[in-house]
C-alpha positions as CSV (number, residue, x, y, z in Angstrom):
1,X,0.0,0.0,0.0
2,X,2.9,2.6,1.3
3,X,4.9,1.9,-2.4
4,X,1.2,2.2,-4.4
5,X,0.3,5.6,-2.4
6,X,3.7,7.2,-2.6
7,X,3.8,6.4,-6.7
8,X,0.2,7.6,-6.8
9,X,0.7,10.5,-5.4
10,X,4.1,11.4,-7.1
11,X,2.4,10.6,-11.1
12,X,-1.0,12.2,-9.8
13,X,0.9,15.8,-8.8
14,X,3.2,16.0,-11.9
15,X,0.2,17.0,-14.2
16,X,2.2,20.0,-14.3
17,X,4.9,18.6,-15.6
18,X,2.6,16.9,-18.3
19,X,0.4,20.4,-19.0
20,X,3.8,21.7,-20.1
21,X,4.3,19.2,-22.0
22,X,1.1,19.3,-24.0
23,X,1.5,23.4,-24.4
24,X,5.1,23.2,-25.6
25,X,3.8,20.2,-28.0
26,X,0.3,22.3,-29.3
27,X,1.4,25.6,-29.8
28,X,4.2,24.2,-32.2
29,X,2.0,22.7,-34.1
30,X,-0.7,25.6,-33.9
31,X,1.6,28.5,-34.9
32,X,2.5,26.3,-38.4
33,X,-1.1,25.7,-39.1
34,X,-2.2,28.1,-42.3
35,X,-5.4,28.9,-40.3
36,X,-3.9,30.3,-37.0
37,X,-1.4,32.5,-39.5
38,X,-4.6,33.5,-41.4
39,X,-6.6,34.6,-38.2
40,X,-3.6,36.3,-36.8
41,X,-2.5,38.3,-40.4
42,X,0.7,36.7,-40.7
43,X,2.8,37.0,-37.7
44,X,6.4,38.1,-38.0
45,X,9.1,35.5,-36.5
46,X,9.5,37.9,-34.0
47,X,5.8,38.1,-33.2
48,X,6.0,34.4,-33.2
49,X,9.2,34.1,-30.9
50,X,7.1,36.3,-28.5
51,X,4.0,33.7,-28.5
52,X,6.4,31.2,-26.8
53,X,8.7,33.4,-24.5
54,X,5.6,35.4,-23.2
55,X,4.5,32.1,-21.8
56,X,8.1,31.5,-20.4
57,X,8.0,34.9,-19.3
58,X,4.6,34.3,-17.1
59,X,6.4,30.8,-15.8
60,X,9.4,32.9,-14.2
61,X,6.9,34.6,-12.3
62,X,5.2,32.0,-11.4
63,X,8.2,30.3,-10.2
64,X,9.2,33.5,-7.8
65,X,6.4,33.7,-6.3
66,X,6.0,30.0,-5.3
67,X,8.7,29.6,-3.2
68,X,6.0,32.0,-0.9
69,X,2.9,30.1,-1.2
70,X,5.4,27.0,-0.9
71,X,6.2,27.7,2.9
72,X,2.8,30.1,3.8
73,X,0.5,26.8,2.0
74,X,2.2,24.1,1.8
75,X,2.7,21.9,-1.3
76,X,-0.6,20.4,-1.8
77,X,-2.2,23.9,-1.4
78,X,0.1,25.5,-4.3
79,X,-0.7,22.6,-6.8
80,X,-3.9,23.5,-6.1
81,X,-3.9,26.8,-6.9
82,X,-1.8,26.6,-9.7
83,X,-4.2,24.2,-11.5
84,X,-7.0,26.2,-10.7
85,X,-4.7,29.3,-12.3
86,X,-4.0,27.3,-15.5
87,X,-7.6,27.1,-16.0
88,X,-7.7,30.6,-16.5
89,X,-4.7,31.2,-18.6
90,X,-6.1,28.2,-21.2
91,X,-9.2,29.6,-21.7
92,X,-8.0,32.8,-22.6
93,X,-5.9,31.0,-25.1
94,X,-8.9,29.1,-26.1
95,X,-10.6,31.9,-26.8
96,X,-8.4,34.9,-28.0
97,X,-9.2,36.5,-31.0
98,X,-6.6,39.1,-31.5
99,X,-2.9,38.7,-30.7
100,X,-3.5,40.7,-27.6
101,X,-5.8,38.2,-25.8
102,X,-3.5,35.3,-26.9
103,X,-0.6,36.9,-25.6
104,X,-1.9,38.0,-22.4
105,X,-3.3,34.5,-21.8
106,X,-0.1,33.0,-22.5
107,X,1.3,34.9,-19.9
108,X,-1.6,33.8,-17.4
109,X,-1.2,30.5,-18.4
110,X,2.8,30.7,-18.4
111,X,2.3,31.8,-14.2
112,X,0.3,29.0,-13.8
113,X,3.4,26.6,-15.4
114,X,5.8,28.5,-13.3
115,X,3.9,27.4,-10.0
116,X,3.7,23.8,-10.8
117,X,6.8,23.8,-12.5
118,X,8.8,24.4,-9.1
119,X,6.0,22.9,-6.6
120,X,5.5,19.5,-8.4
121,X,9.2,18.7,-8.1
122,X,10.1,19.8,-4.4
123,X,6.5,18.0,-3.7
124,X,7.7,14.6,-4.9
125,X,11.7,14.8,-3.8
126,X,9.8,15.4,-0.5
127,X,7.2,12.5,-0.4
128,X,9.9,10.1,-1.7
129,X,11.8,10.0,1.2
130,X,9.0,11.1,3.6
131,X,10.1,14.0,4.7
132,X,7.4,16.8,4.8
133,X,6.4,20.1,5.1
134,X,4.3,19.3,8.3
135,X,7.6,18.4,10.7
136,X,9.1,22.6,9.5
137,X,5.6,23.9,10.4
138,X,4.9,21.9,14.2
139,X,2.0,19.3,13.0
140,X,4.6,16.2,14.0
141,X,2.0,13.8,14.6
142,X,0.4,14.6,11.4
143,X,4.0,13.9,10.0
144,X,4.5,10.9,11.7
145,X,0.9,9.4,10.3
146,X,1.8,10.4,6.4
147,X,5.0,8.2,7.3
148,X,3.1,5.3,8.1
149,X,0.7,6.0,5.2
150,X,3.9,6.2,2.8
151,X,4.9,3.2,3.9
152,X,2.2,1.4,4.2
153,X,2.3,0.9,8.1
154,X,-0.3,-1.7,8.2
155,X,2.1,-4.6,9.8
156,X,4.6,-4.4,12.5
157,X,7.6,-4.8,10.7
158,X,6.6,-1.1,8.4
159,X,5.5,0.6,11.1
160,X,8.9,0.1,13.1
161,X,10.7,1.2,9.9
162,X,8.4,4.3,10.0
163,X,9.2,5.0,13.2
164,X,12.8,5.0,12.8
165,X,13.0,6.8,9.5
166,X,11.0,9.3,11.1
167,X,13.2,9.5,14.4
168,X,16.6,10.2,12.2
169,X,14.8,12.6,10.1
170,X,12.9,14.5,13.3
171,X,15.7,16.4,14.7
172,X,17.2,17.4,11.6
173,X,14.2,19.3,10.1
174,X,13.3,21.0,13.3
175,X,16.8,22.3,13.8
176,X,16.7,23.4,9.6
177,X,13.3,24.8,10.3
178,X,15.0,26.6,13.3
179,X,17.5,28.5,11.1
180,X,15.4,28.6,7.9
181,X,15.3,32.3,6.4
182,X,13.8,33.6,3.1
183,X,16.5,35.9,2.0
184,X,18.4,35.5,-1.2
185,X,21.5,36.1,0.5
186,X,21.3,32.8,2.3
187,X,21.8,31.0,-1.0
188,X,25.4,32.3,-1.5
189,X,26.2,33.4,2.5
190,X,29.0,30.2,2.4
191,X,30.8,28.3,0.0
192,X,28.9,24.4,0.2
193,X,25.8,26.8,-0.3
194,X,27.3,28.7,-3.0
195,X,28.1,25.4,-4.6
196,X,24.4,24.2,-4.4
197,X,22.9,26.9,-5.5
198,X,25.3,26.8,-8.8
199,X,24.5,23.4,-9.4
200,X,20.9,23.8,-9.0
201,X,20.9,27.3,-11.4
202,X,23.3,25.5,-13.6
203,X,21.5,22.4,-14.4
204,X,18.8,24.3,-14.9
205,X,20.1,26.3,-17.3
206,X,22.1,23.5,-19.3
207,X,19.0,22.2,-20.2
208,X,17.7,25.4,-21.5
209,X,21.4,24.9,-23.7
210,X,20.2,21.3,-24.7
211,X,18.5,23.2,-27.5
212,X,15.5,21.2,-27.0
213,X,13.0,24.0,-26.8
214,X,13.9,25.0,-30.5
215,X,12.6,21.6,-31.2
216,X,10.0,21.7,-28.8
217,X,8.9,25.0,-30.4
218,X,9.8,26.0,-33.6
219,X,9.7,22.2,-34.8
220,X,7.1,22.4,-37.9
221,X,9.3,25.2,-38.6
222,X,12.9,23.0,-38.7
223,X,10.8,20.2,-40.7
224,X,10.0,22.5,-43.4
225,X,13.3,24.2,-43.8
226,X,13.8,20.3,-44.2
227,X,11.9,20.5,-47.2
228,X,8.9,19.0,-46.0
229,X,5.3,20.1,-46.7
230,X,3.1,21.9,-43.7
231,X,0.5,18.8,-43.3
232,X,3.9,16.7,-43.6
233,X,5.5,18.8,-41.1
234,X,2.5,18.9,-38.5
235,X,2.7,15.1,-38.9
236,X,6.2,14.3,-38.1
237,X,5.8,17.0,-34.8
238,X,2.7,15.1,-33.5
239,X,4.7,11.8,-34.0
240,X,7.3,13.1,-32.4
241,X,5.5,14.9,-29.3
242,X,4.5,11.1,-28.4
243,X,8.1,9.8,-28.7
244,X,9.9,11.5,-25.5
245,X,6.9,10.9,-23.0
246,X,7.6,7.1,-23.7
247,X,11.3,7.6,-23.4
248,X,10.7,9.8,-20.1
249,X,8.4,7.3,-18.6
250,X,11.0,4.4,-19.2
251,X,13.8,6.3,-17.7
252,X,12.3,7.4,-14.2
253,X,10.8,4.3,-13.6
254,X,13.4,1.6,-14.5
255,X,17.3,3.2,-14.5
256,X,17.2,6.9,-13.2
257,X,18.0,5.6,-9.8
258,X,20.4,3.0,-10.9
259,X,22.6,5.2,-12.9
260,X,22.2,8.1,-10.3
261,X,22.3,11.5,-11.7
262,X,25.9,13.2,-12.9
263,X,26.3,10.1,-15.6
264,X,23.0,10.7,-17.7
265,X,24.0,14.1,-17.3
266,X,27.5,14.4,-19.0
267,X,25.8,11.2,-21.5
268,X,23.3,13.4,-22.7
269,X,25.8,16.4,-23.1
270,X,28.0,14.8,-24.9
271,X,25.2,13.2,-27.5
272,X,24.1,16.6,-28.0
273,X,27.3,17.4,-29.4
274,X,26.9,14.6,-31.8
275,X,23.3,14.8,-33.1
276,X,23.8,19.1,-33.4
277,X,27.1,18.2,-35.4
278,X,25.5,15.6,-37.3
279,X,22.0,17.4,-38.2
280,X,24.1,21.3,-38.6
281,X,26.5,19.2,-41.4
282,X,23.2,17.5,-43.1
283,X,21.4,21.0,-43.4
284,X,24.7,22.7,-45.1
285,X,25.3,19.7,-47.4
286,X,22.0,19.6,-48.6
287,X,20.3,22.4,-48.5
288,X,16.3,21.7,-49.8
289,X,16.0,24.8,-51.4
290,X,18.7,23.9,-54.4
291,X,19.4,19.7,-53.3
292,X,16.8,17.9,-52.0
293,X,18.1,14.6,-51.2
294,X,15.7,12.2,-49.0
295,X,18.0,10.5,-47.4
296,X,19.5,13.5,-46.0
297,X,16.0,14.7,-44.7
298,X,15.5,11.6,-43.6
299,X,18.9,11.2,-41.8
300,X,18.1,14.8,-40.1
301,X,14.7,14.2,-39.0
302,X,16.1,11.1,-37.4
303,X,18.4,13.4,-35.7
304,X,15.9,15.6,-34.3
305,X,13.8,12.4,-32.9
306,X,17.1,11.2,-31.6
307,X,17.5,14.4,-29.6
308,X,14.2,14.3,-28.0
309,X,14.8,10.9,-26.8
310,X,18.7,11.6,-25.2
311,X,16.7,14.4,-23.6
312,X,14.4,12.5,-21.5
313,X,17.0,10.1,-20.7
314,X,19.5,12.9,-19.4
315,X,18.5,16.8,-18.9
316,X,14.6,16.0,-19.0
317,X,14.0,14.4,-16.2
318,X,17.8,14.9,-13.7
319,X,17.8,18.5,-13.9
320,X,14.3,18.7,-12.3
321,X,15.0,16.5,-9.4
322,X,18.9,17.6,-9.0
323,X,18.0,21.3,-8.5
324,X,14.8,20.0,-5.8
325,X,17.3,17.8,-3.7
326,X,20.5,19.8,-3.5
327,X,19.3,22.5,-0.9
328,X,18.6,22.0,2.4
329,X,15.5,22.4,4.3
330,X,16.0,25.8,5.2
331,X,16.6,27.2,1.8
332,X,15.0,24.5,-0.1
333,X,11.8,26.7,-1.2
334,X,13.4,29.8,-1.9
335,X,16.6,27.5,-3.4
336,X,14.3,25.6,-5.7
337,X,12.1,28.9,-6.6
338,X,15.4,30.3,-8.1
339,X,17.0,27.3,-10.1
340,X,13.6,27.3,-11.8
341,X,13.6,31.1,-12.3
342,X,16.8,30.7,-13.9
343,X,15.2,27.7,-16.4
344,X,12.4,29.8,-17.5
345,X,14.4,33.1,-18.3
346,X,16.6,31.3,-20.1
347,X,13.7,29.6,-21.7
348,X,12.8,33.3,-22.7
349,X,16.0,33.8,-24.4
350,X,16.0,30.6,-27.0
351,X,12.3,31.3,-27.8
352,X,12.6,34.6,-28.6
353,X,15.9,34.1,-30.5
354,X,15.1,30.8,-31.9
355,X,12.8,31.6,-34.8
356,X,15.2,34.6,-35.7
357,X,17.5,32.3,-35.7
358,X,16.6,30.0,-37.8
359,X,15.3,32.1,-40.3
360,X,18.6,34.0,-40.9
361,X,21.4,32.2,-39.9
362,X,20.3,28.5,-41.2
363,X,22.4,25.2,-40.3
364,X,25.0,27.5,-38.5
365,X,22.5,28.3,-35.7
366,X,22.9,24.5,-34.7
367,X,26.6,25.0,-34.0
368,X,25.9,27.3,-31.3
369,X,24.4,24.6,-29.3
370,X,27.4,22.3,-30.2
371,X,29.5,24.8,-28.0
372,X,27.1,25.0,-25.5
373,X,26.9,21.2,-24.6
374,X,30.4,20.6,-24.8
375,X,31.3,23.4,-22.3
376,X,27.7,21.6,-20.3
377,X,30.1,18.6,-20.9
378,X,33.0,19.8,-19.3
379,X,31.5,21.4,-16.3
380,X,29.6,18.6,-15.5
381,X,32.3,16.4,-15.3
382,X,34.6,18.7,-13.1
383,X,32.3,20.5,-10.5
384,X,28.8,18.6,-10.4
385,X,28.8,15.9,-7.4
386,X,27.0,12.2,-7.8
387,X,23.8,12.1,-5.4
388,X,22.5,8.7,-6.5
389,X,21.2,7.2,-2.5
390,X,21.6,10.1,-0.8
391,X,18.8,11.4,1.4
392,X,17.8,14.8,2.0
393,X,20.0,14.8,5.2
394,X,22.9,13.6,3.7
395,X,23.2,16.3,1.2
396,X,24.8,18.3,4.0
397,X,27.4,15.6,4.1
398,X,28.2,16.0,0.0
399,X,28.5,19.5,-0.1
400,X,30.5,19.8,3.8
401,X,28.5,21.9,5.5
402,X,26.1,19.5,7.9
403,X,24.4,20.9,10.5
404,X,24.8,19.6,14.0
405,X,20.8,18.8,14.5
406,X,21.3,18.0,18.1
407,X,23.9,21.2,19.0
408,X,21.1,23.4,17.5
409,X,18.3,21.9,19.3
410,X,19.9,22.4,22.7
411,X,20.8,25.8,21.7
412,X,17.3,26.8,20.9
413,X,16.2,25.2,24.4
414,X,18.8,26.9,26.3
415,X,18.1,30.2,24.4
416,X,13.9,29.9,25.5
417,X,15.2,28.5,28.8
418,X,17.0,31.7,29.4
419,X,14.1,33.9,27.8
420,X,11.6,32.5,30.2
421,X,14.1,33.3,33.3
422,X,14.3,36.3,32.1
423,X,10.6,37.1,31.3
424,X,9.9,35.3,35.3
425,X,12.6,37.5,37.2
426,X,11.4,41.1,35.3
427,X,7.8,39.5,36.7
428,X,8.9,38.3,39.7
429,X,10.5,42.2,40.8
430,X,7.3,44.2,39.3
């Protein structure tokens, strides 16, 4: 029961992750489609670039403000809202008709994103090892029943696992929750922090380098530079929309936590550098415009498929739950909030650029994220630590900077011990 709740509950709350999904995957294919160019009058590439980063743009807010609701709600709370939010942003959408109502739901909807986008993961890096929310906020017995619940404390044997899991992980929370602060400052105040907070922000951001987002967006418009036809191109994206799900799916359940996180990390890197290489040489060689060979387009489209696959079986999934699990309690809301501020701005930059991009520079716009992922490459190898088993606790252990639970317990009753002296002897002489 414990493993069928805690996999329920993980799958049920990354809807997010899966409305994303669908609007990175639909509004590819809708701004190719002659009808939506028709209704808009022809949108510019830049007009275009700005359908997809205001909707990035909307997520980075989302994302900031999160890390708020996060600690004043709760994690259940936040999804909640959020979905509600997307609701909102989605019918807008549904129903704009002018660019203005588009672009403004977009940017509702894109808030929405941003909520879930850095809830969803610090929800389930939380319910995995069952850790929670309800230890940094006082409600310990409520804690101590979602442990039995995760795991399944329905025989004697579970519930005295539950009860020591939950012992170890007691006095570490309360003494993070003691020291916890909101302040930005926190997240670079010492060096192991500094580190975290550089991994977390960086993985984020090598994903953004991936390049997968031109794919993700401007696809139908990468197909047809291809040489293929419009219904041809819409085609191809909706096959390919369906193709890194599966792969995602696959990964997470069966080797992500066999293979830990740093080595799909520098694989995928490192791939990247060979189907960029491989697809920038294709377009160049065979240009459709004045040779168009079939194989080639062939070859390339394989390319871009092969992409989105390496993609969920590296960056996709990792850089989500390496930037939830790095911080520590005390920073882990405001720590998460930032890493995935950092994703979506950078997600702003390659949709906006992307379609100019393409447009202009051709084949040679692929080489720029050939660079990228072999500097991602490099990086990776040299700073980024393995986390593969480690719990929440133990993070303090990988980075050096573990706090004495215990020490900081005792300090925090001698501190109220003293306060209460003090509060009884100014009582005591009035």
């Amino acid at each position: 029961m414990g493993l069928f709740f805690n996999t329920f509950v993980a799958l049920f709350s990354a809807i997010g992750a899966f409305l994303y999904g669908y609007d990175s995957g639909i509004i590819a294919s809708v701004k190719a489609m002659n009808q939506f160019n028709a209704h808009f009058h022809e949108p510019s590439n830049a007009l275009l670039g700005a359908v997809v980063s205001t909707f990035n743009g909307g997520c980075f807010f989302g994302a900031a403000g999160a890390a708020w609701t996060n600690d004043k709600w709760g994690r259940k709370r936040t999804i909640q809202f959020g979905a509600v939010w997307a609701l909102w942003g989605c019918a807008m959408q549904s129903g704009a008709n002018n660019i203005t109502t588009l672009l403004i739901g977009r940017i509702v909807a894109g808030v929405a994103i941003g909520i879930l986008s850095m809830t969803v993961p610090l929800y389930n890096t939380e319910i995995a090892p069952s850790k929670r929310w309800l230890l940094e906020v006082g409600r310990d017995e409520e804690a101590r029943q979602v442990v039995y619940k995760l795991h399944g404390g329905s025989t004697p044997e579970s519930k005295e696992y539950a009860d020591k899991e939950y012992a170890e992980m007691h006095d570490q929370i309360k003494a993070d929750a003691l020291i916890r602060s909101r302040r930005l400052s926190d997240l670079w105040a010492t060096r192991p922090m500094l580190r975290r907070t550089l991994i977390a922000v960086g993985v984020q951001i090598f994903g953004q380098f991936t390049g997968i987002n031109v794919i993700n967006y401007f696809g139908p418009q990468m197909y047809q530079a291809l040489g293929l036809t419009t219904s041809q191109s819409l085609l191809v994206q909706g096959i390919y929309g369906a193709v890194g799900p599966i792969a995602n799916f696959f990964f997470i359940t069966c080797i992500l936590d066999s293979v830990g996180r740093k080595k799909p990390l520098m694989f995928g890197a490192a791939s990247f550098v060979v189907t960029f290489s491989i697809l920038a040489a294709l377009v160049a060689s065979f240009p459709p415009e004045s040779d168009l060979n079939l194989s080639a387009q062939k070859a390339a489209i394989s390319m871009i498929f092969l992409t989105s696959i390496i993609f969920s079986l590296s960056f996709g999934p990792v850089s989500w739950v390496l930037a939830s699990e790095v911080f520590p309690t005390k920073t882990r809301s405001i720590g998460t909030s930032v890493a995935t501020c950092a994703n979506w701005l950078f997600n702003v930059l390659i949709s906006e650029t992307s379609p100019i991009g393409l447009a202009n520079v051709g084949y040679k716009f692929y080489i720029l994220f050939v660079c990228l992922n072999a500097v991602d490459f490099v990086i990776i190898t040299l700073f980024f630590p393995e986390t593969k088993g480690r719990t929440l606790e133990d993070m303090d252990i990988v980075f050096g900077d573990k706090v004495n639970a215990q020490q900081v317990l005792e300090e925090h009753v001698e501190t109220k011990a003293e306060e209460i002296f003090e509060h009884n002897e100014i009582k005591s002489q009035a």
